[in-house]
C-alpha positions as CSV (number, residue, x, y, z in Angstrom):
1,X,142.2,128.3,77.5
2,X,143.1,132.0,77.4
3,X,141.1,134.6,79.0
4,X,141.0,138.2,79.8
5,X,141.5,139.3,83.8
6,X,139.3,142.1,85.1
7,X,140.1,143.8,88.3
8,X,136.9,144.9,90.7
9,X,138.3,146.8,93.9
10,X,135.7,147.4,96.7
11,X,135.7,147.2,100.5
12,X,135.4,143.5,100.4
13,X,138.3,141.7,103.2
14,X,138.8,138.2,100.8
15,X,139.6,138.1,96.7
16,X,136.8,135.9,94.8
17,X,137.0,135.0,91.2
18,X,133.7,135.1,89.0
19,X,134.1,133.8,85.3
20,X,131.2,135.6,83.3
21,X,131.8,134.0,80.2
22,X,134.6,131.4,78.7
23,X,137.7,134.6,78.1
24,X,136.7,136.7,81.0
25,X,137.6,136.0,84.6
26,X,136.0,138.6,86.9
27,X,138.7,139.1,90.3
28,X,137.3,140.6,93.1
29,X,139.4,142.5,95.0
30,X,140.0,144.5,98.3
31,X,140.9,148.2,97.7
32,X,144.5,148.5,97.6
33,X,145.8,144.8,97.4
34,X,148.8,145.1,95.1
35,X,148.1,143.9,91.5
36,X,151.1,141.2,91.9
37,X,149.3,139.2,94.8
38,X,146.2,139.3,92.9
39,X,147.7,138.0,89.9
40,X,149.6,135.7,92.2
41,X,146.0,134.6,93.3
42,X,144.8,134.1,90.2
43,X,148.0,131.6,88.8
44,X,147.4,129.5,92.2
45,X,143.9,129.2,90.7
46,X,144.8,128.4,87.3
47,X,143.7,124.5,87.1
48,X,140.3,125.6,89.0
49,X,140.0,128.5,86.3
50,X,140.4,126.0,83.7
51,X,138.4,123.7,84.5
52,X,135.5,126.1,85.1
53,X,136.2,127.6,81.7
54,X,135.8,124.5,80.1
55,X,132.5,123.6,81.6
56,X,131.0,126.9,80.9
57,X,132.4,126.5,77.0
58,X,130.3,122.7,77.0
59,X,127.2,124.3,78.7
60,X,126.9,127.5,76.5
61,X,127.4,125.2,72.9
62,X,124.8,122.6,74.4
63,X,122.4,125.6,75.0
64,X,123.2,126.7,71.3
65,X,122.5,123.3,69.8
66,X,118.9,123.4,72.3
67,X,117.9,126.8,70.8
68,X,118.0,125.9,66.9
69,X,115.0,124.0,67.2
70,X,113.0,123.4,63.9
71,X,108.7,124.1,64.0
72,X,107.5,120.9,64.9
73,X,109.9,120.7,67.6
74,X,109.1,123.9,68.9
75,X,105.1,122.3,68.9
76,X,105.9,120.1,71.1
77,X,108.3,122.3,73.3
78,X,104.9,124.7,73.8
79,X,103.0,121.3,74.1
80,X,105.6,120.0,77.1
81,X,105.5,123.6,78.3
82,X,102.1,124.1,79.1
83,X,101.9,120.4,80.8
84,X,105.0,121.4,83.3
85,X,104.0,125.1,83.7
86,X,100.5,124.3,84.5
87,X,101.6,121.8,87.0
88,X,104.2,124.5,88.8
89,X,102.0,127.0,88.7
90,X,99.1,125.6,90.6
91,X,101.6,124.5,93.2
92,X,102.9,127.7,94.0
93,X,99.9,129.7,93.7
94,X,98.6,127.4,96.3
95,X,101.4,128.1,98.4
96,X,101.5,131.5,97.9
97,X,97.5,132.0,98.5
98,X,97.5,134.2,95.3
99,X,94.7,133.0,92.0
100,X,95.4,133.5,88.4
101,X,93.9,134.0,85.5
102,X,94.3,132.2,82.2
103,X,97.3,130.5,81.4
104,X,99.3,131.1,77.6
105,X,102.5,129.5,76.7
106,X,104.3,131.2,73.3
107,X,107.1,131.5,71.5
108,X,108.7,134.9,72.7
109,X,111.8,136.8,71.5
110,X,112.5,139.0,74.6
111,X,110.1,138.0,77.7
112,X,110.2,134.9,79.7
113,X,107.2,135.6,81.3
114,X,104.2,138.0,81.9
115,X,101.3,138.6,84.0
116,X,98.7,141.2,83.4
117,X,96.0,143.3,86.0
118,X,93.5,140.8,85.1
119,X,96.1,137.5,86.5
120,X,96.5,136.1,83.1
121,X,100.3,134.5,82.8
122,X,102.0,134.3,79.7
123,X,105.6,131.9,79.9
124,X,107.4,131.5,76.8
125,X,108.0,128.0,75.9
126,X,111.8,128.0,75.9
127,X,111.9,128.3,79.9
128,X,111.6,124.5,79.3
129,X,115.7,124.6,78.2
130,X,116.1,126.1,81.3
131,X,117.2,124.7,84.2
132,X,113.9,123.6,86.6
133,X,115.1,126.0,89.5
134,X,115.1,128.8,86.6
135,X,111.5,128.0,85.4
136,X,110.4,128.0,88.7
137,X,111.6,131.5,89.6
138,X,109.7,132.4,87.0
139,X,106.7,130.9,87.9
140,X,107.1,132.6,90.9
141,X,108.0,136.2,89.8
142,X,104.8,136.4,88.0
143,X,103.0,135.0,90.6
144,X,104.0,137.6,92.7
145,X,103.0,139.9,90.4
146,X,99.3,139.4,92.0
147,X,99.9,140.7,95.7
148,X,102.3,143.3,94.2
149,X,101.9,144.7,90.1
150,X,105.3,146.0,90.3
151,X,109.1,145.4,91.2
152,X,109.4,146.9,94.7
153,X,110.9,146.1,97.6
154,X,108.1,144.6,98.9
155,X,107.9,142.5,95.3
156,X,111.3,141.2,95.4
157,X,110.5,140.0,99.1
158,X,108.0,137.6,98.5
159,X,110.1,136.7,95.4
160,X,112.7,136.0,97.6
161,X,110.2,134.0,100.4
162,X,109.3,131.4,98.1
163,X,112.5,131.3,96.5
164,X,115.1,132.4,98.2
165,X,118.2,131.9,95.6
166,X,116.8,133.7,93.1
167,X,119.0,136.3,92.0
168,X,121.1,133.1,91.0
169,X,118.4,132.5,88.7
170,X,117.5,136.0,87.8
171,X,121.6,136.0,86.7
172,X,121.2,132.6,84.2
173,X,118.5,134.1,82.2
174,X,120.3,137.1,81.9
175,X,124.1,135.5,81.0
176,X,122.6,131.9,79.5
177,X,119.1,132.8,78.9
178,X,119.8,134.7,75.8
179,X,121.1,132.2,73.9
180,X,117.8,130.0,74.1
181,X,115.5,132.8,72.5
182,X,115.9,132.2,68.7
């Protein structure tokens, strides 16, 4: 498989490689390594490259194929949906010592989740193709959203408390998450 090589200098000491999509291959770099060793770097990595590429190519037509779902599928993704959201969120709201307000699962085209001043949570039913470490971040951003009604430093703390990879997760809805809104 082909792919494009982008370049990312900073003060970093070691080179890492980050593939963002199948065709792009992210290097990071220190400032002022010589192009040659990084490219050097990057044929040494070729069968790891590869092999990632390919995985990423499976994952992302899999995700296509989830997201074309008909109506009566999507019934009984909402129907699934509320069974497993209800059961996460009374979990971590428990853990967390925060209460809600009602609980709405729906078919959204942009948001994965909501919560208003009043507590009420709103999940869209396609966190359900998601992986479960994904759905529950977002269980537990919105959650938060009851100590603190905002994205502060503070917010992103007990974001992090309860779940403390979550910019891993924040990073799949925003590179795979896309392609299950329909």
């Amino acid at each position: 498989m082909e792919y494009k090589i982008k370049i990312l200098y900073s003060s970093r000491k070691t080179l890492a490689l980050e593939i963002k999509d199948p065709g792009d291959l992210l290097v990071r770099a220190p400032k002022g390594l010589p192009r040659q060793k990084i490219l050097d770097f990057v044929a040494e990595k070729e069968n790891w490259i590869q092999k990632h590429m390919k995985r990423m190519e499976e994952r992302k037509k899999e995700q296509e194929i989830f997201a074309q779902v008909s109506g009566e599928e999507l019934q009984m993704l909402t129907t699934a949906a509320k069974r497993e959201i209800l059961g996460i969120v009374e979990r971590y709201a428990k853990i967390m010592g925060v209460d809600y307000g009602r609980i709405t699962i729906r078919h959204q085209k942009t948001r994965w989740g909501s919560c208003s001043s009043k507590g009420n949570l709103n999940f869209n039913c396609y966190l359900m193709l998601a992986p479960q470490e994904v759905l529950e971040y977002v269980v537990v951003h919105e959650l938060a959203h009851r100590r603190e009604m905002n994205h502060s430093k503070a917010f992103w703390k007990i974001v992090e408390q309860y779940k403390p990879n979550y910019k891993w997760s924040k990073r799949w809805l925003k590179e795979e998450g896309v392609k299950l809104l329909a």
